[in-house]
C-alpha positions in Angstrom: 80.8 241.6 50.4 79.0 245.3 50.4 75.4 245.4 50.0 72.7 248.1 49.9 70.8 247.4 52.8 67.5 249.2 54.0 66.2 249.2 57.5 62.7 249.3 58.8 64.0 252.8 60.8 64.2 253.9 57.2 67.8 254.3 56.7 70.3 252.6 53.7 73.5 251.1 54.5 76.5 249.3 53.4 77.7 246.6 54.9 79.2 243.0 54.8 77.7 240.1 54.3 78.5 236.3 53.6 78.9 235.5 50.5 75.7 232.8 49.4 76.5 229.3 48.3 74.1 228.2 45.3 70.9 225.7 45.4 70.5 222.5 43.1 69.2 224.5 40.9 70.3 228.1 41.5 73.9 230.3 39.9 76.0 231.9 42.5 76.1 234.9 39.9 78.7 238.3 40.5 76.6 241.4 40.3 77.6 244.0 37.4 74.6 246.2 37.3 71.7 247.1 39.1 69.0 250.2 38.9 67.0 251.6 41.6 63.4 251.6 41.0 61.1 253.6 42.8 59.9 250.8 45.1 63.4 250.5 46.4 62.5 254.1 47.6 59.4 253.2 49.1 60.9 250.4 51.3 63.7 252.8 52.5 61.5 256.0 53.2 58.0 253.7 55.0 59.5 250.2 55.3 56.6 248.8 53.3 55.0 249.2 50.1 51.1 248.5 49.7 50.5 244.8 52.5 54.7 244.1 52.4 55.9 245.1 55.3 59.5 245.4 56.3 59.8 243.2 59.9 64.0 243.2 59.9 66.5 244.6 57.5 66.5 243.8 53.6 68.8 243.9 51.2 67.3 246.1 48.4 67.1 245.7 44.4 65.7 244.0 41.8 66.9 245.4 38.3 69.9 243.7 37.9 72.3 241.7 35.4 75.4 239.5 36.6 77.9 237.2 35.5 77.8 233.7 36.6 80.8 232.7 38.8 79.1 229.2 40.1 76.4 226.7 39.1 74.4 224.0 41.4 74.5 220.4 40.1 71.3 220.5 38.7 71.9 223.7 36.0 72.6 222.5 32.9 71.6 225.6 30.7 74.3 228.0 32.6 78.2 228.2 33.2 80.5 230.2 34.7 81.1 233.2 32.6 77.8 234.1 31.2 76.0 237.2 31.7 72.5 237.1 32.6 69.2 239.1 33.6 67.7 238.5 36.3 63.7 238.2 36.6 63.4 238.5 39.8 60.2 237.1 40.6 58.7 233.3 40.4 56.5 231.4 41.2 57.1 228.2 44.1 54.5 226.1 43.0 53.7 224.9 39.5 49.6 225.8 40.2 46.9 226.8 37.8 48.2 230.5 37.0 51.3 228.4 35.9 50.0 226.0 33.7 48.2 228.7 32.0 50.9 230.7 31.9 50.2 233.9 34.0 52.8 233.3 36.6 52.9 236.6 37.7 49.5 235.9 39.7 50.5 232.8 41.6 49.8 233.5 45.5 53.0 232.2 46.2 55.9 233.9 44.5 59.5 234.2 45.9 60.0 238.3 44.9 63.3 239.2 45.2 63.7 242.5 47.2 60.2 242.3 48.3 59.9 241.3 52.2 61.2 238.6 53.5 63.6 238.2 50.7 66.4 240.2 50.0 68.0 241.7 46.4 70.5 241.9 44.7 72.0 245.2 44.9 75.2 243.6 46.2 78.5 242.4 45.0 77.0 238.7 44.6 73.8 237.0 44.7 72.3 233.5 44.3 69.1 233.2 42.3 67.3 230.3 40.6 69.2 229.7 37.0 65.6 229.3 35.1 64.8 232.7 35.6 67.9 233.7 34.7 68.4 234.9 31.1 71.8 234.9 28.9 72.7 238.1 27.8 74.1 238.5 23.9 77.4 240.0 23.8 75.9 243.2 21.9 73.6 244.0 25.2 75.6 245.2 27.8 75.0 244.5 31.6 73.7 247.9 32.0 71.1 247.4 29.2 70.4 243.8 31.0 69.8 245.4 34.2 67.1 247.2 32.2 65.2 244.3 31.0 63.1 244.1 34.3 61.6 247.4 33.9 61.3 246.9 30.5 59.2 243.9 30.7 56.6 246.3 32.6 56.4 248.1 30.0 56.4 245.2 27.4 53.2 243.4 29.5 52.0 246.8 30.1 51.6 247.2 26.3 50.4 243.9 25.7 47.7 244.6 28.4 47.0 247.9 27.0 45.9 246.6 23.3 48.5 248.5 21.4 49.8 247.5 18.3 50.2 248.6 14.6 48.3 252.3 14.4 47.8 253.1 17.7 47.0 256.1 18.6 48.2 256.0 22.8 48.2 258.6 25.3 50.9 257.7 28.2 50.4 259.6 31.7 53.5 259.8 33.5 57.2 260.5 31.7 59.5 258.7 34.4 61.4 255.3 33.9 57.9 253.4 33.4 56.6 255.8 31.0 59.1 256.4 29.1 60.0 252.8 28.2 56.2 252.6 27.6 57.3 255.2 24.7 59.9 253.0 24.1 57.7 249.6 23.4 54.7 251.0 22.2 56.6 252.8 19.2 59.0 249.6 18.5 55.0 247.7 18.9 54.1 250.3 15.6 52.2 253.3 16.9 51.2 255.5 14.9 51.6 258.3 17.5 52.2 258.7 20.5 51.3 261.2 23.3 52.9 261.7 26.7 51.7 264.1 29.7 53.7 264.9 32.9 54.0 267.6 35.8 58.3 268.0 35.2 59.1 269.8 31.8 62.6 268.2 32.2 61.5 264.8 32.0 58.8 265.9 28.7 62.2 267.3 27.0 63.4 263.5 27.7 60.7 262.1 26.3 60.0 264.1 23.4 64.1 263.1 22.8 63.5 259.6 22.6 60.7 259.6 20.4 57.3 261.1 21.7 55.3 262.5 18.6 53.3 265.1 21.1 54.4 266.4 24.7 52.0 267.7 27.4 52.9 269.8 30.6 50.0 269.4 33.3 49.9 272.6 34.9 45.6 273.1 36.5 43.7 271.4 34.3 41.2 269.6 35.1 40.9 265.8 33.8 38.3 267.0 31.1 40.2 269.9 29.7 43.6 267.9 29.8 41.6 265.1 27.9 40.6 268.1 25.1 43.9 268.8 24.9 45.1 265.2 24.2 42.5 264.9 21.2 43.7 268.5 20.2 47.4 267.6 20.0 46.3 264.0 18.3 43.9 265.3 15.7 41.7 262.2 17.7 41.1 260.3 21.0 43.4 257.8 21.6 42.9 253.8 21.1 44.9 252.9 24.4 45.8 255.1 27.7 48.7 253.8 29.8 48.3 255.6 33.1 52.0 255.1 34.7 51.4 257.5 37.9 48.9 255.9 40.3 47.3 259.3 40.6 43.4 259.9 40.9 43.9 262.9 38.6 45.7 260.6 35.7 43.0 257.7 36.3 40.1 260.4 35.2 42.4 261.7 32.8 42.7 258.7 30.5 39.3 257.8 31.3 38.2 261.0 29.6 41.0 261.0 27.1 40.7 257.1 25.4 38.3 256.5 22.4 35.1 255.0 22.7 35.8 251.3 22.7 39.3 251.7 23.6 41.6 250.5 26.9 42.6 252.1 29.7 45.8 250.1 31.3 46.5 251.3 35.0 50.1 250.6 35.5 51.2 252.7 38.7 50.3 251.9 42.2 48.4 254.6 44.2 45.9 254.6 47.2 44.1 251.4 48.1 40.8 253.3 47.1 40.3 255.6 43.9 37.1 257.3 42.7 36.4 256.7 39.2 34.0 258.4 36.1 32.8 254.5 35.6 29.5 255.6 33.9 31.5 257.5 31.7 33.6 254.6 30.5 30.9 252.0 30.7 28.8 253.6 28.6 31.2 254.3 25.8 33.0 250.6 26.8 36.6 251.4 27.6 37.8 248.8 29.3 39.7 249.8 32.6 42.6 247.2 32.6 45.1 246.3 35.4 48.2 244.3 35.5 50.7 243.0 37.7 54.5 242.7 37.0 54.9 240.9 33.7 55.2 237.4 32.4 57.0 235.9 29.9 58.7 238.7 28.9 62.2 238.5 28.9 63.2 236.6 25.8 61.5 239.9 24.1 63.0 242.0 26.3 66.5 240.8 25.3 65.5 240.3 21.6 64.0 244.5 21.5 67.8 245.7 22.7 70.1 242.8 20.8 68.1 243.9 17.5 68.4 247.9 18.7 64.7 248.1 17.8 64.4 249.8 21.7 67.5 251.8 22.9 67.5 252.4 27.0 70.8 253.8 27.3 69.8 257.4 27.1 67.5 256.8 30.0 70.3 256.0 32.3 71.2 259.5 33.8 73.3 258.9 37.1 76.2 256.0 37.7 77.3 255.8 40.9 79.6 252.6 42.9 78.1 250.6 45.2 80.0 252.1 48.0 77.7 254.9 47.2 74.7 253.8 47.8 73.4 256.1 49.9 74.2 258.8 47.3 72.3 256.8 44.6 69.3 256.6 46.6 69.1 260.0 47.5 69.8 260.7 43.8 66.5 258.7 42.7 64.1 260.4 45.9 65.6 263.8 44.5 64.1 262.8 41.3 67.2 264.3 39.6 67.5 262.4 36.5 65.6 259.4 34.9 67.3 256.2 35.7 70.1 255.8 38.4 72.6 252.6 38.1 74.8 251.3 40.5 77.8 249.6 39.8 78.2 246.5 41.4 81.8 245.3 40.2 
């Protein structure tokens, strides 16, 4: 079977593969669906991504749907002919961050194309059948390959405080950001403010729903902060900062209302400076977060119930002969989401 496969030299192939043979408790599933996320990019252009480092070649993805073909003798919830999501990290031990039900911070997660284990951008793939999540007939695979980002932006919102009224700024208008539009106006807020370098990617967001648009030209965090409160008529109740850059971090710092949350969702340097005083003094809460966790029946409920729509975000199909293409697509940063199509 073909499969995407990256190499610590930093080049993605296709190649065969065996075909897996399914756990107790684990579907043999047949790929339909999967999106590149900018990790995947990371991993083929530096062989790691922040302490995962690539020691021997991996098989890339992890936004995916499939339809089972197999089930092990202990799956009981699953048979052949169902289309599922994938979440494609879990936990291996039922520990403490289980029990209280913040899985996503176990120490010891099995994280599918995150070294050593490989993805599933490939024609098919074995995964446990627990974490793997019927689709309805009205969400198509391509939507259920969606459902992994979107449960970012799902626990991102949840970590960021917003709800009915909010008034949110969102830094960054790529795939994260804009489903961040995406949740936080199906959540009810009131408004909702997005900033960004690209003026193509703005026009995107301002299509699917953004109540103000901001293009960063040079700025500096504090005037791009007056500008935010210009546009709102107010400082916003909750920043999502979806970059990772230094420059954003201040930004929303500046930006949020005294009281308010700042929720850091992209991954930058290992060391950022930070106007702490600033926010301690008025008590915005800098939040973090990592993944997402219990997310996925929500997910699936948001699209079956079209109270989020993702399929104008999808701007690029290709095969998964074409790979190569795809990837070079998403580096390119020539549309918003690319898809490959696994069957």
């Amino acid at each position: 079977m073909s499969q995407g496969v990256s190499r610590p030299t930093n080049v993605v192939t296709v190649e065969k593969r065996p075909i897996p043979e399914p756990g107790q408790n684990e579907v043999l599933l047949q790929m339909n669906a999967v999106g590149i996320c900018g990790s995947d990019v990371h991993y083929w252009q530096h062989g790691k991504l922040g302490d995962f480092l690539m020691r021997k070649p991996m098989v890339l993805g992890h936004e995916g749907s499939g339809t089972v073909v197999k089930v092990g003798a202990g799956v009981q919830h699953l048979k052949a002919g169902d289309r599922v999501a994938i979440e494609p990290a879990y936990p291996l031990h039922n520990d403490d961050f289980c029990k209280s039900g913040r899985y996503n911070l176990s120490p010891r997660m099995f994280c599918c194309a995150t070294p050593p284990y490989d993805g599933h951008l490939c024609r098919y793939y074995a995964h446990n059948a627990n974490y793997c999540f019927k689709l309805p007939e009205c969400v198509s695979s391509e939507e259920g390959a969606f459902i992994e980002p979107l449960s970012v932006a799902i626990h991102a919102c949840r970590r960021g405080r917003v709800k009915l009224g909010s008034k949110v700024l969102i830094c960054g208008a790529g795939p994260i950001g804009l489903l961040n539009l995406l949740v936080a106006k199906a959540t009810g807020a009131a408004q909702v403010v997005i900033c960004d370098l690209s003026s193509s990617r703005l026009e995107k967001a301002k299509e699917v729903g953004a109540d103000f648009t901001i293009l960063v030209t040079k700025e500096t965090p504090q005037e791009l902060a007056q500008e935010v409160e210009k546009v709102l008529g107010c400082m916003p109740d909750s920043t999502i900062e979806c970059t990772g850059a230094e420059f954003c971090v201040h930004t929303g710092i500046y930006s949020t209302l005294s009281g308010g949350t700042v929720l850091l969702v992209g991954h930058g340097p290992a060391l950022v400076s930070v106007p702490l005083l600033n926010a301690a003094i008025r008590e915005v809460d800098i939040r973090g977060m990592f993944r997402y966790c219990n997310t996925y029946p929500m997910a699936i409920a948001m699209l079956a119930s079209k109270k989020v729509d993702v399929k104008p975000l999808i701007t690029h199909r290709f095969p998964l002969d074409q790979a190569v293409e795809a990837f070079e697509t998403t580096k390119k940063r020539l549309g918003i989401k690319v898809m490959l199509k696994c069957d």
